[in-house]
KOLDO-781861 format. One record per residue (C-alpha): residue number from 1; residue in three letters; y, x, z. Coordinates in Angstrom, 3 decimals, padded with zeros to 6 digits. Example, Ala and Ser with C-alpha at 12.3 -4.5 7.8 and 13.67 -1.06 7.14 Angstrom:
<rs>
R resi resn        v        u        w
R    1  ALA -004.500  012.300  007.800
R    2  SER -001.060  013.670  007.140
</rs>
This chain:
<rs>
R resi resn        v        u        w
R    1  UNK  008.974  079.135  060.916
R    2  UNK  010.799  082.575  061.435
R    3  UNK  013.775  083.394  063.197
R    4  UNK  014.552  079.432  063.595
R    5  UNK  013.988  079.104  059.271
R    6  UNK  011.257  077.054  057.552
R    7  UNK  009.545  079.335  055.159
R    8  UNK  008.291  077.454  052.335
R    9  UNK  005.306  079.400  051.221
R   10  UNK  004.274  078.134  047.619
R   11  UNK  000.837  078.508  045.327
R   12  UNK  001.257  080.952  042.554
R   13  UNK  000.548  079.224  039.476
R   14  UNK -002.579  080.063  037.585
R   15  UNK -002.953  079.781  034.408
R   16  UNK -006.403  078.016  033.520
R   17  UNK -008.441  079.887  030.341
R   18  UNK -010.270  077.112  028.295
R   19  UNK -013.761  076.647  029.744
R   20  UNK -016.592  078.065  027.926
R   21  UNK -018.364  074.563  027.313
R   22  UNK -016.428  073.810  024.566
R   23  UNK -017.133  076.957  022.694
R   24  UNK -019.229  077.433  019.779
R   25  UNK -022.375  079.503  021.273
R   26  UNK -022.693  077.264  024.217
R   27  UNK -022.577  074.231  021.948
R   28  UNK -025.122  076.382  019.972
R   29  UNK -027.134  076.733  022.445
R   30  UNK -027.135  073.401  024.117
R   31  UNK -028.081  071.951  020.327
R   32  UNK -031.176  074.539  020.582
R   33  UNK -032.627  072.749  023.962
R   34  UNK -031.877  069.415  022.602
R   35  UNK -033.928  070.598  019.534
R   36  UNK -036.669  071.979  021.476
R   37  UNK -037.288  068.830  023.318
R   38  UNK -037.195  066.696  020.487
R   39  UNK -039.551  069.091  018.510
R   40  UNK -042.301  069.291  021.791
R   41  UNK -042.594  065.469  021.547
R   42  UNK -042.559  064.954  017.470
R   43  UNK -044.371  067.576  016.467
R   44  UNK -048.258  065.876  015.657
R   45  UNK -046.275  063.711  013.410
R   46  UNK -045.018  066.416  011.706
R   47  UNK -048.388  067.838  011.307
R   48  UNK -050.063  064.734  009.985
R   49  UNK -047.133  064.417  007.069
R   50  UNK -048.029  068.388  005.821
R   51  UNK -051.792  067.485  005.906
R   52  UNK -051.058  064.022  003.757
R   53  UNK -048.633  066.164  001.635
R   54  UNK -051.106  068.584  000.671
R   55  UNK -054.137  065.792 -000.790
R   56  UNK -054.263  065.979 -004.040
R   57  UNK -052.756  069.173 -004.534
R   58  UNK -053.792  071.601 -007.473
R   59  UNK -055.123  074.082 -004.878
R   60  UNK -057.330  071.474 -003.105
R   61  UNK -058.679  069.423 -006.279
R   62  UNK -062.352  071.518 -006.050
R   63  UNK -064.680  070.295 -002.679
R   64  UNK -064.078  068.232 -000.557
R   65  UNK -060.206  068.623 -000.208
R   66  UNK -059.644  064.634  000.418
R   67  UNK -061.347  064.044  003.266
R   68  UNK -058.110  062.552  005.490
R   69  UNK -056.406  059.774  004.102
R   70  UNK -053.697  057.821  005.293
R   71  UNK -051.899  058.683  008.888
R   72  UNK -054.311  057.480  011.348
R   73  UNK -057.527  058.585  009.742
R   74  UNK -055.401  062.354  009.336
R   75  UNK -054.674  062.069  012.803
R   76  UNK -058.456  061.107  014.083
R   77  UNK -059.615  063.667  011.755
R   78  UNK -057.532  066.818  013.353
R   79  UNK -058.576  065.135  017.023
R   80  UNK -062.165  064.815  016.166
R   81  UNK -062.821  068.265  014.007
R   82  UNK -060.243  070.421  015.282
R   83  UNK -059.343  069.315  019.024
R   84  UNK -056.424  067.613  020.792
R   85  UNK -054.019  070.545  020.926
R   86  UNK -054.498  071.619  017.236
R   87  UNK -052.201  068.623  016.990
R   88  UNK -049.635  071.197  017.773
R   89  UNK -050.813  074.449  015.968
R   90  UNK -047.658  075.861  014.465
R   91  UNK -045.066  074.716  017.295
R   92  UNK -044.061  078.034  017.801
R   93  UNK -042.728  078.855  014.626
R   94  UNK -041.555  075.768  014.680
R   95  UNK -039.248  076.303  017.713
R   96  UNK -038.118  079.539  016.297
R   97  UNK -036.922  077.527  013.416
R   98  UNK -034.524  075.380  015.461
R   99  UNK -033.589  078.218  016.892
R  100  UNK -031.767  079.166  014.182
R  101  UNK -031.821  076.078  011.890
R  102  UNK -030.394  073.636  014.401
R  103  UNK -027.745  075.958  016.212
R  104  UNK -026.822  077.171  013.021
R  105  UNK -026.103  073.450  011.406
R  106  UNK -024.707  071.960  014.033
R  107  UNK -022.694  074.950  014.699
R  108  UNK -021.381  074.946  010.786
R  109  UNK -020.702  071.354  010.974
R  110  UNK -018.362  070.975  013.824
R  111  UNK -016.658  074.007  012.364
R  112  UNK -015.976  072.396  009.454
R  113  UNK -015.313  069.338  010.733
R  114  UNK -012.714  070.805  012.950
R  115  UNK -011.243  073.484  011.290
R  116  UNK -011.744  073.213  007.698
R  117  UNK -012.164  069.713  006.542
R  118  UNK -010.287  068.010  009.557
R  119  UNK -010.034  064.735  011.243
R  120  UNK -007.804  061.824  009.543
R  121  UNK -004.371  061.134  011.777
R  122  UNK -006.030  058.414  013.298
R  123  UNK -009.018  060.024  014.470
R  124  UNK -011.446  059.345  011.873
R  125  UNK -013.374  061.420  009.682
R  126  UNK -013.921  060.203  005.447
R  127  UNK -017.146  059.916  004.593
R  128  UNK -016.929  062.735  001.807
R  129  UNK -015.903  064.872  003.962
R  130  UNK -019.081  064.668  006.425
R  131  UNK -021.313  064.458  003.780
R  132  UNK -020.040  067.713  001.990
R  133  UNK -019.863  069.060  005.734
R  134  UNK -023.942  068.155  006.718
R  135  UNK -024.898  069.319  003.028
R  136  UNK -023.099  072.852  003.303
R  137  UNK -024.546  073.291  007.072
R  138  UNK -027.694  071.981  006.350
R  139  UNK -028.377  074.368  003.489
R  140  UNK -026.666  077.461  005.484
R  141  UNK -029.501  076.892  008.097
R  142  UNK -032.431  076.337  006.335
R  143  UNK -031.864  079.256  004.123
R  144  UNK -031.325  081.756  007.279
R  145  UNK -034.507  079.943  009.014
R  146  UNK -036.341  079.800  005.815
R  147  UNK -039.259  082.674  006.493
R  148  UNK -040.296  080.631  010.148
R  149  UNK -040.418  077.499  007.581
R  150  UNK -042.541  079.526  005.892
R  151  UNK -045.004  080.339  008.742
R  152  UNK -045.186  076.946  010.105
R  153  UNK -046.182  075.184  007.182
R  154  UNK -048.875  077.919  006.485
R  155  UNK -050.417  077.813  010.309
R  156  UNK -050.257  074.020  009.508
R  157  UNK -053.227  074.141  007.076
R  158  UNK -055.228  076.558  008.767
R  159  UNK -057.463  074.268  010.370
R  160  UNK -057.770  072.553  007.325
R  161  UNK -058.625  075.438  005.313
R  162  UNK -061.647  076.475  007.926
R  163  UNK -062.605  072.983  007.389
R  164  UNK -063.008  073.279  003.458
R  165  UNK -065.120  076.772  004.387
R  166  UNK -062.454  079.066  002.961
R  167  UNK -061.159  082.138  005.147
R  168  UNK -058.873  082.084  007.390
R  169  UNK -054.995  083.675  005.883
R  170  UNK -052.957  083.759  008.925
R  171  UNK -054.404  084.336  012.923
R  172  UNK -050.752  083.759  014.698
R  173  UNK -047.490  083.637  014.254
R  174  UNK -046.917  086.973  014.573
R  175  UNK -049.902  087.852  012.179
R  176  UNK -048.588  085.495  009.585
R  177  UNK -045.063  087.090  009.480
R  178  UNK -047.169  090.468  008.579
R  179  UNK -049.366  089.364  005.929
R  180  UNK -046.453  087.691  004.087
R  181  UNK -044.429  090.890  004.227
R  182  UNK -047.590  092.672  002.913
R  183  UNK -048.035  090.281  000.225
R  184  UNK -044.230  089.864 -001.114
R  185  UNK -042.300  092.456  000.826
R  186  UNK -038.998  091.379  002.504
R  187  UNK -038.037  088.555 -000.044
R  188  UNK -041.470  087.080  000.141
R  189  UNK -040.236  085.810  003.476
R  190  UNK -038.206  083.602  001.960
R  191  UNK -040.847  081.935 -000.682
R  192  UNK -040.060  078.156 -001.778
R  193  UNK -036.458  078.827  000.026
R  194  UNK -034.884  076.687 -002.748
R  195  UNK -036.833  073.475 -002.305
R  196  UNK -036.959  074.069  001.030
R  197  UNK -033.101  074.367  001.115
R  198  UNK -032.608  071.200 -000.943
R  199  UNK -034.670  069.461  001.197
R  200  UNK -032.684  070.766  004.135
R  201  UNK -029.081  069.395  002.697
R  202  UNK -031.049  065.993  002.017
R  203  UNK -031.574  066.012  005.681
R  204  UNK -028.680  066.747  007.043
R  205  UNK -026.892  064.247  004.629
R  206  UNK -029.029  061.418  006.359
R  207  UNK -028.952  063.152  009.562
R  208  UNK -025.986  064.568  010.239
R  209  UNK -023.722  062.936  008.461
R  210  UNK -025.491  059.556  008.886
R  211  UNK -025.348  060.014  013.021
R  212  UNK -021.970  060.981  012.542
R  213  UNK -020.686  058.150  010.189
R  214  UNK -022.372  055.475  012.012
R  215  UNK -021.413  056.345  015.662
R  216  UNK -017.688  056.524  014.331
R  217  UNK -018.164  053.464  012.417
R  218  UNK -019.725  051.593  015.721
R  219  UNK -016.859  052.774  018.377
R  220  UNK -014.611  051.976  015.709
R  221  UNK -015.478  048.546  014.748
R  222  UNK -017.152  047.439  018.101
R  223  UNK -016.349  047.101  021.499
R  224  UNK -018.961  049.263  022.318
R  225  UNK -018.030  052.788  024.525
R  226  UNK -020.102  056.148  023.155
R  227  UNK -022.907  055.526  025.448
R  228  UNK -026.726  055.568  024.540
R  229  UNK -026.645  052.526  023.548
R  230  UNK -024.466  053.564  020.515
R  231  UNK -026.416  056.812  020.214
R  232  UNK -029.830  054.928  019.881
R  233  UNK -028.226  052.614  016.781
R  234  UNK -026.927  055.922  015.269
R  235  UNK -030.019  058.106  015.653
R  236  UNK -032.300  055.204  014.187
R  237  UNK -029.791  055.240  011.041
R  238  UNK -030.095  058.758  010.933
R  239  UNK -033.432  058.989  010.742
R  240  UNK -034.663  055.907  008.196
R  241  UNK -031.715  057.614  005.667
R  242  UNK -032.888  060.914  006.337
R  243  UNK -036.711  060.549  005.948
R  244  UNK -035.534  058.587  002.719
R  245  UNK -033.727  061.168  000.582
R  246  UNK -035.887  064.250  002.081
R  247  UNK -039.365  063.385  001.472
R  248  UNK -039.543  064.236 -001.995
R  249  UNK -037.837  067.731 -001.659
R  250  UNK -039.936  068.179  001.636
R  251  UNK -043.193  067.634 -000.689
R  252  UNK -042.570  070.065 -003.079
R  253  UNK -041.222  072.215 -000.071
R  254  UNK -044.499  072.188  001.350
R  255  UNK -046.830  072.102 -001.782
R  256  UNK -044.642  075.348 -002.861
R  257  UNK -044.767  077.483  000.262
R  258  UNK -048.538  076.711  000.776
R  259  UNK -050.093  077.609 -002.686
R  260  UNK -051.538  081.157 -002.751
R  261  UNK -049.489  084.169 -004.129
R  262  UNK -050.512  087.089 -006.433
R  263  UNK -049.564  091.016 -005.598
R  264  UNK -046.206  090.421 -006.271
R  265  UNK -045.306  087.385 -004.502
R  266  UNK -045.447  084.893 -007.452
R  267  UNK -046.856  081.275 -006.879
R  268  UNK -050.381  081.098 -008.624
R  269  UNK -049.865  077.473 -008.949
R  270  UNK -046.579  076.491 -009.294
R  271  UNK -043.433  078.571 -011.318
R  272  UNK -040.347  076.757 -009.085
R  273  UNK -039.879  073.644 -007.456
R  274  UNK -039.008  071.727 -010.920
R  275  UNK -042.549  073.283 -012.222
R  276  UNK -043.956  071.513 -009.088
R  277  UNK -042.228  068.292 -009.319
R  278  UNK -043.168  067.967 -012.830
R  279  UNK -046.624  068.914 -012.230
R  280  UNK -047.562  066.579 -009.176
R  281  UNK -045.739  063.463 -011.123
R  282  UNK -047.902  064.122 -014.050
R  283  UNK -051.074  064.677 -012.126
R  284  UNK -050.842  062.199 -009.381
R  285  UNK -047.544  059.734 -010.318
R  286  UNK -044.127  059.697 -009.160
R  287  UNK -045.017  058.017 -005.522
R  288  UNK -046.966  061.256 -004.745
R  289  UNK -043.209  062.143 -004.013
R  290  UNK -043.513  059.868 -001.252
R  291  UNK -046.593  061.033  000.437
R  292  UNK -046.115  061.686  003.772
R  293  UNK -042.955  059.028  003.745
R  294  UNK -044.295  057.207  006.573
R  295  UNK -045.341  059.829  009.440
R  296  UNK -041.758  061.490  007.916
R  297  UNK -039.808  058.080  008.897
R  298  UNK -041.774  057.651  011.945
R  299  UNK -041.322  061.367  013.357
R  300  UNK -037.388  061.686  011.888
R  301  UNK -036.809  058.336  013.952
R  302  UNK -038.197  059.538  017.291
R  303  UNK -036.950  062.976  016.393
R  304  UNK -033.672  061.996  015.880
R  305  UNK -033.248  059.173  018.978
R  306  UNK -034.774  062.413  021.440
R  307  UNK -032.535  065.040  019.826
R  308  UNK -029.316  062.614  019.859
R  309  UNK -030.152  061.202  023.519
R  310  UNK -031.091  064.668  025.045
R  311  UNK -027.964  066.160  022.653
R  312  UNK -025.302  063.658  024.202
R  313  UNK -026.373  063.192  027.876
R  314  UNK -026.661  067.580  028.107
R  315  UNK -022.941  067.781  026.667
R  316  UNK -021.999  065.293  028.638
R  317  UNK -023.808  066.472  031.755
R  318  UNK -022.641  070.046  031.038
R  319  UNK -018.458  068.513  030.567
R  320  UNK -018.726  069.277  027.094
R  321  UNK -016.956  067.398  024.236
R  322  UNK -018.847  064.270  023.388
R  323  UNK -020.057  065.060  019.087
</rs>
């Protein structure tokens, strides 16, 4: 009060910027974590389906290439020959794939999702339209993460190469990168990219899209709130769909980007991932597609339920937009 009049003092208004948690590189990074944790827990799964992909390949059909068979002898096998943490020999590649593969899809997805293909009036999103959306953003990462693809799978089958008594190729990941450049200059970095990107827009059309469709479908149709429980039924769809449609691309993905190159970067043993298709169905059937199905399903189920779960609850936790 002055000079006998109440002064009403009021708050200048301030206008509130929208928060960073909503915007793309934080979502990009929060989808890296999620990855990384997911990837840290799967990964011996995802070692055992290379080794099983690679038996009764050309380049192993003199010695003893065969000695694994089946998941759980492949697994004793690495444990028994190699040691317990060989189980994860090529994680860090690995990890440096997600880093770009995963914040790059996910990234590209919502984008589209948002921007480009948008939302129905009543909130929904046509299936077309997500599976065109995980296809496109699938592909888009895998090509740009193609070359740590590329190292991972060939740090995979070093142990088994010591095993068979031929030399070493690669020492680290770091090592790897170098002879690879050596071998096939800048573009041999990206060796087997197209199988490996066809294999990636498989993936993301049972992941992605899958996760996506489902958990809309559930809300929708249920009475169910987007809790875990919803994200568990949703990440198990993803994952059975996904390991379904990839495992054939991921095959010839692996058998590709494994075989030996000459001095200019050319596969020795296969010509392009329809040479390799055709070859391994006419040398060991059609359900040599399928090899590694199994260890695929059970590490895409596990992988997907830890990346959805840990994917959610940190958006949530960090007051981000639920997916």
């Amino acid at each position: 009060m002055v000079g006998g009049k109440f002064i009403h003092w009021s708050t200048p208004s301030v206008e509130t910027s929208p928060s960073f948690v909503d915007d793309m590189w934080f979502k990009y990074i929060l989808s890296v974590i999620s990855a990384t944790i997911a990837e840290g827990a799967t990964y011996p799964l995802d070692l055992i389906k290379t080794r099983l992909q690679i038996q009764g390949e050309i380049a192993s059909s003199k010695g003893d290439a065969g000695s694994y068979r089946g998941m759980l002898k492949t697994a004793v096998g690495i444990v028994k020959e190699e040691g317990f943490i060989r189980l994860w020999k090529g994680i860090t590649p690995a990890i440096y794939r997600h880093a770009i593969y995963t914040g790059v899809r996910f990234g590209a997805y919502e984008k589209m999702r948002e921007n480009v293909f948008k939302k129905n009036p009543d909130g929904s999103y046509s299936l077309w339209k997500a599976a065109i959306g995980g296809m496109s953003a699938g592909a888009l990462g895998q090509f740009m993460a193609s070359p740590t693809d590329l190292v991972k799978v060939q740090i995979q089958m070093e142990g088994k190469r010591r095993l068979e008594g031929k030399p070493p190729r690669v020492k680290n990941t770091f090592h790897a990168f170098q002879q690879i450049v050596k071998q096939g200059g800048i573009k041999g970095l990206w060796k087997g990219w197209v199988p490996n990107v066809q294999r990636a827009a498989l993936v993301n059309l049972g992941d992605l899209t899958t996760y996506d469709t489902a958990k809309r479908y559930i809300l929708r149709n249920s009475q169910l709130k987007d809790t875990s429980a919803v994200h568990i039924m949703s990440s198990m769809c993803a994952g059975l769909v996904g390991a379904t449609m990839a495992t054939p691309a991921d095959v010839i993905k692996t058998r590709v980007m494994n075989q030996p190159t000459d001095e200019h970067g050319r596969g020795l043993y296969y010509k392009s991932s329809i040479d390799c298709f055709l070859k391994t169905a006419r040398q060991e059937g059609f359900l040599a597609m399928y090899k590694g199905f199994f260890p695929a399903w059970i590490r895409m189920g596990p992988w997907s339920l830890c990346f959805w779960l840990s994917y959610e609850q940190i958006r949530k936790a960090m007051g981000t937009a639920a997916f």
